[in-house]
C-alpha positions in Angstrom: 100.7 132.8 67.8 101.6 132.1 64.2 101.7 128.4 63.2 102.7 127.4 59.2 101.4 123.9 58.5 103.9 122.8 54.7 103.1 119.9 52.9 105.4 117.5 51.5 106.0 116.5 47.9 102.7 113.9 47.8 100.1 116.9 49.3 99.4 115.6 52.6 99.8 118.2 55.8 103.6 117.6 57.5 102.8 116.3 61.1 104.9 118.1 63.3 104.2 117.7 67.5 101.8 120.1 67.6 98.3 119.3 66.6 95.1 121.0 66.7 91.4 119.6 66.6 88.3 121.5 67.2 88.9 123.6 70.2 91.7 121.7 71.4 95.9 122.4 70.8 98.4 119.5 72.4 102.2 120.2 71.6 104.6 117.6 72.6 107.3 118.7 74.4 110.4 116.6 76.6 110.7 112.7 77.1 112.4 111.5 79.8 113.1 107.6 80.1 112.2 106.2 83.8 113.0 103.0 85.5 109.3 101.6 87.4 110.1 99.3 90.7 109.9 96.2 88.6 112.3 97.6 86.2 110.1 98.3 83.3 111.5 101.2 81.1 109.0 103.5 80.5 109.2 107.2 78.5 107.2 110.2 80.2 106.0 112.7 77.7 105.8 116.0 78.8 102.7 118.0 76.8 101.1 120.9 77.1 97.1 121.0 76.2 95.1 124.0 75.9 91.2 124.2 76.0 89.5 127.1 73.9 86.3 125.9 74.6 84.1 127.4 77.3 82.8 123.9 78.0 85.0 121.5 80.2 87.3 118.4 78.4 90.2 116.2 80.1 93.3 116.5 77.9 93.2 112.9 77.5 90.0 112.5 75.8 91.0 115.5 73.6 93.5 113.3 71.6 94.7 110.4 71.5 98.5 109.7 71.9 100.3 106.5 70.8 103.5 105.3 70.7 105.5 103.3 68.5 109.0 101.4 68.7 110.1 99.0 66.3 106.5 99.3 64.5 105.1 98.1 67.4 102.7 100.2 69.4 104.2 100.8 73.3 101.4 101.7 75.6 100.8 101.3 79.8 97.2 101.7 78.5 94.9 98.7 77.5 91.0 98.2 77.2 89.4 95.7 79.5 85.9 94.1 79.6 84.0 91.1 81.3 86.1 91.6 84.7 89.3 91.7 83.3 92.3 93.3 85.2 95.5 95.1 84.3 97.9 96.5 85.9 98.1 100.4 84.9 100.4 103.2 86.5 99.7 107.8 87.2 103.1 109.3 86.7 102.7 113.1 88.0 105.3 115.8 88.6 106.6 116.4 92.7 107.0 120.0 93.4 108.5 119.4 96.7 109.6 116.5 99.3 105.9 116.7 101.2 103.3 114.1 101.2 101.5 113.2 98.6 97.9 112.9 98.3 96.7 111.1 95.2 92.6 111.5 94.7 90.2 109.4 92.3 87.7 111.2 90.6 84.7 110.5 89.0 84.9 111.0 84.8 83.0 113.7 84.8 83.2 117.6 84.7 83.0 117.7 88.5 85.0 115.5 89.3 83.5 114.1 92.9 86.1 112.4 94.7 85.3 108.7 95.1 88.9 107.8 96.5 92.0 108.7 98.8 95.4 107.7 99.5 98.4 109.9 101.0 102.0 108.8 100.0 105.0 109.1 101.9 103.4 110.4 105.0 106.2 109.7 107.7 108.9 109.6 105.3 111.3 111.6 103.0 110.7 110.7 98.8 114.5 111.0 98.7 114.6 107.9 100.4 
């Protein structure tokens, strides 16, 4: 793979959506805007992430991806502490019309599942 980083007039690297940092690539591909159930407009981003370390990493500690509309940043994701709650959503890609079965990990490289639930068991996802 050949990648050509140019800079512009005032010297500083041209950001372009794909950026590279240690071991770690991300390249930003397709946006899609989707309608949540209590009509919130959000944007999917579509990345791919690639890993050349031997070690293990979760694409979204790798980077960190923000974004931006009207100068204002737009983000599902906010820190909590003392107790506090927020409301936070997993968007993830359906293959098929089958059940789905969403696990919860534990942060770490194994991953031990702490959690369960299955998703449109007795029903279609069409519907």
């Amino acid at each position: 793979m050949l990648t050509l980083v140019g800079c512009n007039s005032s010297g500083q690297k041209e950001l372009t959506n794909h950026a590279k940092y240690d071991s770690f690539e991300l390249i930003l591909q397709d946006a899609i805007i989707e309608e949540m159930n209590d009509g919130t407009k959000t944007v999917k981003i579509k990345a791919e992430y690639t890993n050349s370390s031997e070690e293990s990493q979760y694409a979204y500690s790798s980077f960190v991806v923000k974004a931006f509309q009207n100068d204002k940043e737009s983000s599902l994701i906010q820190e909590t502490k003392n107790k506090a709650k927020v409301s936070v959503s997993y968007v993830f890609e359906l293959s098929d019309e089958s059940p789905v079965e969403v696990l919860i990990g534990e942060p770490t490289a194994d991953q031990t599942t702490i959690g369960q639930k299955t998703y449109f068991k007795n029903e279609n996802i069409d519907d």
